[in-house]
Every structure is written in structure tokens, then in C-alpha cells.
GUBASE-324714 format. One record per residue (C-alpha): x, y, z. Coordinates in pm, whole numbers, padded with zeros to 5 digits, always signed. Layout:
# GUBASE-324714
XYZ/...
# end
This chain:
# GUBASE-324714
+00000+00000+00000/+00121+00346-00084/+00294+00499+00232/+00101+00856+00282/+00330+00972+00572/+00648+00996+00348/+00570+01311+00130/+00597+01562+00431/+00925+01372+00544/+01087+01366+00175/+00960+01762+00171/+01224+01817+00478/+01482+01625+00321/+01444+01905+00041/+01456+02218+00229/+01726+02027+00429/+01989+01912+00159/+01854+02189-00091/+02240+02356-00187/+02388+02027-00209/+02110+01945-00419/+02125+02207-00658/+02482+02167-00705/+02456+01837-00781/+02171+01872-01037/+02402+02146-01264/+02719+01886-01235/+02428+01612-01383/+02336+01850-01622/+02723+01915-01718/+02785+01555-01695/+02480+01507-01976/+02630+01780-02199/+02957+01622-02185/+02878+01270-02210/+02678+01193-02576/+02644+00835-02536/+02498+00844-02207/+02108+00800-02235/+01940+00860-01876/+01709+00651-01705/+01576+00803-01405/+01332+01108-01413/+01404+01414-01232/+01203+01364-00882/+01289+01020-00862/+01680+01074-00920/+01614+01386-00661/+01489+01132-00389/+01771+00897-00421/+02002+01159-00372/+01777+01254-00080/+01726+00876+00123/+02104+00821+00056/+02193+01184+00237/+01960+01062+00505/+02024+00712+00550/+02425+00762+00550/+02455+00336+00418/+02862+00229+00441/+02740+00031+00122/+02503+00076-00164/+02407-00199-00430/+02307-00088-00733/+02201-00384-01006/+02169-00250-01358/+02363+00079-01435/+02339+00136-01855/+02595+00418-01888/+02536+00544-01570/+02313+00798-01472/+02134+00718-01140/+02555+00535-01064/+02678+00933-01091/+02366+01027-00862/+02441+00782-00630/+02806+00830-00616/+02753+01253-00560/+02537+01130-00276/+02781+00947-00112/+03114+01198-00168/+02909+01468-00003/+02817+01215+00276/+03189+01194+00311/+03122+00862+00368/+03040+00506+00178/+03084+00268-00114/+02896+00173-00434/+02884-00176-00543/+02723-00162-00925/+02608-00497-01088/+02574-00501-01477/+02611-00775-01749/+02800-00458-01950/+03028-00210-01837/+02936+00037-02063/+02961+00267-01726/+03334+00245-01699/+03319+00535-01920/+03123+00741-01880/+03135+00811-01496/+03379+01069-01393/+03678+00918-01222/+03714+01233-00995/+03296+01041-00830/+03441+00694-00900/+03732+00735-00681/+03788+00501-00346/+03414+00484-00339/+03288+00255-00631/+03347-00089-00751/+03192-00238-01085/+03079-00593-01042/+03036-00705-01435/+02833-01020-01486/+02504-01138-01434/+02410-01098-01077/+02231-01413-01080/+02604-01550-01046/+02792-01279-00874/+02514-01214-00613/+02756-01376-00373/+02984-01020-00398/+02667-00845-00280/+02840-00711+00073/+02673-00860+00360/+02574-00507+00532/+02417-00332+00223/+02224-00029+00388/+02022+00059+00031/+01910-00141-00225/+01856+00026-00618/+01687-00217-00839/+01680-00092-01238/+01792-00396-01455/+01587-00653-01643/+01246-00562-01591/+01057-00905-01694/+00868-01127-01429/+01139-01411-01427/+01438-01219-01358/+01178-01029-01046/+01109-01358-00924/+01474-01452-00916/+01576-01156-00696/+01251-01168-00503/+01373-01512-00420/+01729-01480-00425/+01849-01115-00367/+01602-00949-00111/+01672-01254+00160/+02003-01127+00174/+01919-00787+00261/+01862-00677+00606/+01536-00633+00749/+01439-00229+00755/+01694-00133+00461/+01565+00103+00239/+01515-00008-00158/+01404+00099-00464/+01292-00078-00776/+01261+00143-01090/+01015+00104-01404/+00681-00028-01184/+00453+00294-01266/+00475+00373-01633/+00084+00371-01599/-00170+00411-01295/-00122+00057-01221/+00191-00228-01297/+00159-00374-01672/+00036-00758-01607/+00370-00974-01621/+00609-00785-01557/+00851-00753-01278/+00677-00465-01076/+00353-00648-01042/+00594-00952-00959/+00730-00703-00677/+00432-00495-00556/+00281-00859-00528/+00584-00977-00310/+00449-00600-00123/+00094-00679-00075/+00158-01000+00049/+00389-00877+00339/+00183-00636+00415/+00476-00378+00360/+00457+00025+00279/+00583+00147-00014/+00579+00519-00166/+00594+00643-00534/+00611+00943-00678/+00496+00848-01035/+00296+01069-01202/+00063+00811-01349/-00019+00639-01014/+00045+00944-00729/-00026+01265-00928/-00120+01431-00613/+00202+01318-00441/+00425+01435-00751/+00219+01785-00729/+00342+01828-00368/+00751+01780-00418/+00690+01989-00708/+00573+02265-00495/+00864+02197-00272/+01108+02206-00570/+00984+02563-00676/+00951+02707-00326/+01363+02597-00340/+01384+02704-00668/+01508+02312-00816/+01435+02291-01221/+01576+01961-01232/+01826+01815-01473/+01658+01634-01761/+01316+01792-01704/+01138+01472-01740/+00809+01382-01499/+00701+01025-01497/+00984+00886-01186/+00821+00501-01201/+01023+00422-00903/+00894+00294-00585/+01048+00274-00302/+01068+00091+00073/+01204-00074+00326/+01317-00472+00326/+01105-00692+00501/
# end
């Protein structure tokens, strides 16, 4: 069920972390102008609260499975440099990634796992504090991490799974009905900020991001991500 708590708290993580975040959303826009090949994935608000849970959550390690050429790795990484604090573990079959993202994020605080994390999920670290799902989105590979993957993670960690709300509801067959499923069954909160499924929710952090005057950096509006905590 859709969390309705969370927009005021994401709100304060805006007006909290609102200079970081609009320095971070001109280096993303710098980082598209400068990088042709690299095709985005993650809408504006979704890439914004990302940024946001991983300033707020402080995790010593992130897992991120599926990076393309690395959009939502970059927002991840800025997240944890100006955290001053924690390491990204990305999982990909291709490393496209390698480069594109700028070593000055990669740094000390990355490392790229290539393979299919069906067979490297044993390099998943034991105390992962956030979990970002964005890789195959069909119902087999779902139920494989459903399964496989979210047993490993700690009870309470937050996670995100991207492409679920492309309409008001999950297309039949595909891996976020597999996952808001998994959800319903558990009886466990979750939050989106899709515009298809939460309009009203979207409408709010848009206020938000005008009263702190944030344009975002690719100026696109659907953010199919949901997010919660592991059960």
C-alpha cells in the first residue's frame, strides 16, 4: 500500500539538503552535456529522492544492479562523496559505465561488479544499507531476486525498484507487479512518486522544488520508481 506519511518527510529532506542538491543537479546536467552516449534513465524527482534517502540514511554500502551508462551510478556516487562517507557496489552484465562516470565520483568509493548478478550475487556485501533495483524488468528475472536477492538484505533497509509505474497501475507480467505482489503479500509500505499512479504526491515535491527554486536536470516527470524498506 502506498505509504502517505512519506511526502511531508521527503519535503524536509528538500529544504534540508537543498544547496547540495542544486549543485549536484548542474554537475548532472554538465555531466549530460559532456557525455553523448549516455542515455538517462531516471526522471528528475525520482533521481532527486535517491540523492535525498542516501543523504539521510548515510549506508557504508550501496548496491546498485543495472547501471546502462550510468546515470542514477553518478547520482548515487555525488550522494555518497558529499556524505563523506560510503561505497557503491554496481552490478551489470556490460560495463558500458566504466566510461562514462567521472573518475574524480568513482574514486575510493565505487566498484563495478560485471556479470550477471544471478552469479555474482555472492559479492553483494553482507551489510548493504540501500538497495537500487533498475535492470531486467521481466517477471522471471523479479522472481529470481525476489527469491534470491532481497533474503540477503537486512530487514528495515531502504530499496528501490525502478520502471513499476509507467501507468496508474503495474503492466500484467512484468517484474513490478511480480514485486508490488511480493508487497501486498507482506503487508509492507511502499511510496511512489509516479505521475501516473500518485499525481497528487508528484504535485506536492513539485511545490517543494519551486519554493527551493530546483528545475531539475533532464526535465522529465514520470519517476516510475517505488520505493521501501526490506522486510
Amino acid at each position: 500500500m502506498q505509504t502517505t506519511d512519506r511526502p511531508a518527510f521527503l519535503s524536509g529532506l528538500y529544504r534540508r539538503y537543498a544547496d547540495d542538491l542544486a549543485a549536484v543537479i548542474a554537475q548532472q546536467r554538465a555531466f549530460l552535456d559532456t557525455s553523448p552516449t549516455v542515455v538517462p534513465q531516471l526522471d528528475d524527482v525520482e533521481a532527486e529522492l535517491t540523492y535525498l534517502l542516501l543523504r539521510h540514511h548515510r549506508p557504508a554500502h550501496v548496491v546498485e544492479i543495472g547501471t546502462h551508462h550510468g546515470w542514477s551510478t553518478t547520482w548515487m556516487l555525488s550522494a555518497l562523496r558529499d556524505n563523506g562517507h560510503g561505497h557503491l557496489h554496481s552490478f551489470d552484465l556490460v560495463d558500458h559505465v566504466r566510461r562514462s562516470v567521472p573518475p574524480e565520483l568513482a574514486r575510493d568509493r565505487w566498484t563495478f561488479h560485471r556479470g550477471d548478478v544471478r552469479d555474482t550475487a555472492d559479492e553483494i556485501p553482507a551489510d548493504t544499507g540501500y538497495l537500487f533495483v533498475d535492470a531486467d524488468h521481466g517477471r522471471r528475472f523479479a522472481r529470481w531476486y525476489l527469491a534470491n536477492l532481497f533474503p540477503r538484505i537486512t530487514r528495515g533497509t531502504p530499496t528501490s525498484v525502478h520502471d513499476v509505474f509507467h501507468l496508474r497501475w503495474a503492466r500484467p507480467f512484468t517484474e513490478g507487479a511480480e514485486v508490488l505482489r511480493w508487497l501486498r503479500e507482506r503487508d509492507v509500505d511502499w511510496f511512489t512518486a509516479a505521475r501516473p499512479a500518485a499525481r497528487g504526491t508528484l504535485r506536492l515535491l513539485d511545490r517543494v522544488r519551486a519554493e527551493i527554486g530546483l528545475t531539475g536536470a533532464r526535465g522529465t516527470a514520470t519517476n516510475p520508481m517505488i520505493f521501501f524498506e526490506m522486510v
